[in-house]
C-alpha positions as CSV (number, residue, x, y, z in Angstrom):
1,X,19.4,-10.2,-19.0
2,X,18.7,-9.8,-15.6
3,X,15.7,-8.1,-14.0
4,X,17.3,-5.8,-11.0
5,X,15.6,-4.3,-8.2
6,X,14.5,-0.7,-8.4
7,X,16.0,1.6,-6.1
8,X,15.3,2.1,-3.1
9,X,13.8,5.9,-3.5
10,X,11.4,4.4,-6.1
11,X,10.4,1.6,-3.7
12,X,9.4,4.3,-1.2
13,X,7.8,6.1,-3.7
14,X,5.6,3.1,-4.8
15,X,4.5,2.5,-1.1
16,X,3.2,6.4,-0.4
17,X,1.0,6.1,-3.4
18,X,-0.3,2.7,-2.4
19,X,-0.8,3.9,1.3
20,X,-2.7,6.7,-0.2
21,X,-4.7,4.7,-2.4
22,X,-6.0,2.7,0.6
23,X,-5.9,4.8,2.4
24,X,-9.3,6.7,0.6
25,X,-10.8,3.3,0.9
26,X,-9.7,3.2,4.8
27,X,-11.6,6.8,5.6
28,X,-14.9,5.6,3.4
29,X,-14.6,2.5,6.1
30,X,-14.2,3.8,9.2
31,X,-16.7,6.6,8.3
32,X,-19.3,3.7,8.2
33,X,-18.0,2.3,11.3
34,X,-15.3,0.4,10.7
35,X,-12.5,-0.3,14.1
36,X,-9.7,2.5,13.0
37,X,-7.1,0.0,13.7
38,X,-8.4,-3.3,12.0
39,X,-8.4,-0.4,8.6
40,X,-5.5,1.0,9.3
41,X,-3.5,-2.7,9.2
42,X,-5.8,-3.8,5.9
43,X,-4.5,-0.4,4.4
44,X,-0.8,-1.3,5.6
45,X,-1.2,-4.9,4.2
46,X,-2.8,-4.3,0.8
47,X,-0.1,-1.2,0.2
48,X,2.7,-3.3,1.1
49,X,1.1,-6.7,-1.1
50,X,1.0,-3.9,-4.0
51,X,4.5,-3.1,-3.8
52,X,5.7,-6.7,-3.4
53,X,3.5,-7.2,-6.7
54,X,5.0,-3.9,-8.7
55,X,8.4,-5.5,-8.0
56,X,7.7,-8.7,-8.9
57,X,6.0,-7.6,-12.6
């Protein structure tokens, strides 16, 4: 038995609710002072790494 991809929708799915998750993480950061855009690409990395892992469990 082979593991299969999910779909595509699910995939999309999986990265709005990691964006959001860092997301809340981002806006405690930049409240404190944090550059908008060096948070904005460590929430766009860690959502994406979090995907790549979900698909690979």
């Amino acid at each position: 038995m082979t593991p299969t991809p999910n779909s595509r929708p699910e995939v999309v799915s999986q990265l709005a609710v990691a964006c959001l998750g860092a997301g809340v993480v981002t806006t405690v950061a930049v409240a404190q002072g944090q550059n908008p855009l060096t948070a904005l690409g460590i929430t766009l990395f860690s959502a994406v790494a979090a995907v790549m892992v979900g698909q690979a469990i």
